[in-house]
VEXFIBA-533450 format. One line per 10 residues: their letters; for each residue x, y, z of C-alpha. Coordinates in nm, 4 decimals. Layout:
% residues N
A = X,Y,Z | ...
//
This chain:
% residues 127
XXXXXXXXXX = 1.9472,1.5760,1.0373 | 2.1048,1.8988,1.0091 | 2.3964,1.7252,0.8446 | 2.1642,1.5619,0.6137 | 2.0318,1.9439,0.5076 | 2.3536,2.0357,0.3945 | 2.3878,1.7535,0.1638 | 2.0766,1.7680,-0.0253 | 1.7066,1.8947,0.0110 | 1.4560,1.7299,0.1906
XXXXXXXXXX = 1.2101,1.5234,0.0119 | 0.8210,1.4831,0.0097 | 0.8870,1.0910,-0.0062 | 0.9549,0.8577,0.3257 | 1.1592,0.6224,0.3435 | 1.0347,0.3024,0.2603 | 1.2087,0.1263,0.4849 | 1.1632,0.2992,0.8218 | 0.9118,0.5902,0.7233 | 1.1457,0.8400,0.7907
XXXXXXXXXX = 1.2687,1.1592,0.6246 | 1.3838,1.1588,0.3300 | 1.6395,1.3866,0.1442 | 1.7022,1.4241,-0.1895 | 2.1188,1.4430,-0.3225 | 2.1547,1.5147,-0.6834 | 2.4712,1.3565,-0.7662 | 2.5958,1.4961,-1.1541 | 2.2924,1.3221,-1.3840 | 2.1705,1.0409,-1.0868
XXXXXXXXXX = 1.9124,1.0948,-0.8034 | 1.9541,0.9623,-0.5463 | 1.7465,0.9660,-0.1826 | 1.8769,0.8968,0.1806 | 1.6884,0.9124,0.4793 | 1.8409,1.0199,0.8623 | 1.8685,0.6533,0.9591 | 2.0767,0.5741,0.6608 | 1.8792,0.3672,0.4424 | 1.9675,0.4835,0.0280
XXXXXXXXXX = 1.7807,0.4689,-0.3149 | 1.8915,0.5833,-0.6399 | 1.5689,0.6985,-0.7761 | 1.4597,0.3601,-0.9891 | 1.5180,0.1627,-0.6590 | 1.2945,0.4118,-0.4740 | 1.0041,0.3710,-0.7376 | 1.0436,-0.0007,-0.6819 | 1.0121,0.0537,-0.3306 | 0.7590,0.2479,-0.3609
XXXXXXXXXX = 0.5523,0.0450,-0.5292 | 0.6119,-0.2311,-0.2744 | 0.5117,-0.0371,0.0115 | 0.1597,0.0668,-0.1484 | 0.1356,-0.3170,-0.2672 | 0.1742,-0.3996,0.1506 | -0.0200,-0.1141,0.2367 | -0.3493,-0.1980,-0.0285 | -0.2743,-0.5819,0.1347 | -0.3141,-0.4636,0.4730
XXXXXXXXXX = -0.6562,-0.2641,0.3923 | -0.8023,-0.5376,0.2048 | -0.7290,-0.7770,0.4993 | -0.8856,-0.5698,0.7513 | -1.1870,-0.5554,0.5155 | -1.2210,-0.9274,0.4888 | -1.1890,-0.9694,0.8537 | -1.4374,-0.7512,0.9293 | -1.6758,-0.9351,0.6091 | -1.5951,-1.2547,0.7951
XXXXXXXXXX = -1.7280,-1.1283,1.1245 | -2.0372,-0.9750,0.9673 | -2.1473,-1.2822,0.8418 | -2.0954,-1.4227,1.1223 | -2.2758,-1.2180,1.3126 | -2.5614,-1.2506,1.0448 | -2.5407,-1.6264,1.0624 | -2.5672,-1.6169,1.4427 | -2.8918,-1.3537,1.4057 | -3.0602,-1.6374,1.1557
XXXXXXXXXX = -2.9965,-1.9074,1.4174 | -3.1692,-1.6741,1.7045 | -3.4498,-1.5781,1.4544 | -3.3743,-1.2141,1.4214 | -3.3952,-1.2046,1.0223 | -3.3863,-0.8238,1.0258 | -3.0637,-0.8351,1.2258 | -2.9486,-1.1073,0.9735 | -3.0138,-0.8729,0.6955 | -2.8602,-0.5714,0.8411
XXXXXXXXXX = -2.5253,-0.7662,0.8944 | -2.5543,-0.9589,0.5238 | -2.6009,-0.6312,0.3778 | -2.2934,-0.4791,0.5988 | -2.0868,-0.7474,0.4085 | -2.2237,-0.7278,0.0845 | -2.1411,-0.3409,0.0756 | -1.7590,-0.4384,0.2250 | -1.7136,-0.6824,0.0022 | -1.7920,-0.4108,-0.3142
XXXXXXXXXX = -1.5193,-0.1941,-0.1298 | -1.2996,-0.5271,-0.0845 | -1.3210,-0.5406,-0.4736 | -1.2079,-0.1794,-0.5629 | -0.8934,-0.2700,-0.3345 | -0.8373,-0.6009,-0.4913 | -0.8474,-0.3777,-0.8861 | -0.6346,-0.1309,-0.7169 | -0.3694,-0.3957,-0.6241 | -0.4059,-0.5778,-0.9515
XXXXXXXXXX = -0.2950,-0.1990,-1.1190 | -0.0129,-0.1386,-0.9460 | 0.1273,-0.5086,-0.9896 | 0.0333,-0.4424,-1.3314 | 0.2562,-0.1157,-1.3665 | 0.5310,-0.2266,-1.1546 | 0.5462,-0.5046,-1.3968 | 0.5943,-0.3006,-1.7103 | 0.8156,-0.0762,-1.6034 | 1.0420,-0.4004,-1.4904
XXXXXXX = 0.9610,-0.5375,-1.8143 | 1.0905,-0.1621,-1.9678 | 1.4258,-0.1785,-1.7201 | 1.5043,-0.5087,-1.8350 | 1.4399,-0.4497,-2.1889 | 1.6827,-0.1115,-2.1921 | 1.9750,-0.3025,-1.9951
//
């Protein structure tokens, strides 16, 4: 790492790829970003990157929550069956509110595909 300090700065990124350090190298008018391990972005890359790890990382949240929906309702199904309604309610509303959170995650993802897309649609358009 020390090597890595004396051939650029280190960065408030991580690496994308192994969630390292990274460190930024200026190289004449390009960017570029490297992290201990070895893994290398030139600064468009690393955006792209970027925006594919919060993609998998929004993915990974929203799967949890519909697990965790799932199970609620099936706990409030099983409460019906045993004729606990309250119980039943309880879980129903335990999914309802998950779901509303579900849905902010599932706009959140549709924004950054959305932006990621336009700025591919700007890269390819300039090349």
């Amino acid at each position: 790492m020390s090597n890595m300090d004396r051939i650029g700065r280190r960065s408030t990124l991580t690496c994308p790829d192994c969630d390292g350090v990274m460190w930024e190298i200026d190289e004449d008018d390009l960017l570029r970003f490297r992290c201990h391990l070895g893994h290398a972005y030139t600064a468009e890359v690393m955006s792209v990157a970027l925006d594919e790890s919060v993609r998998r990382a929004l993915g990974s949240g929203l799967r949890a929550l519909e697990e965790r929906i799932a199970l609620f309702k099936k706990l409030a199904k099983q409460a019906h069956n045993q004729g606990s309604a309250r119980v039943a309610v309880a879980w129903t509303e335990k999914a309802d509110e998950l779901e509303g959170e579900a849905d902010t995650i599932r706009k959140a993802i549709k924004r950054v595909e959305d932006v990621a897309a336009k700025a591919e649609a700007e890269r390819a358009a300039a090349a």
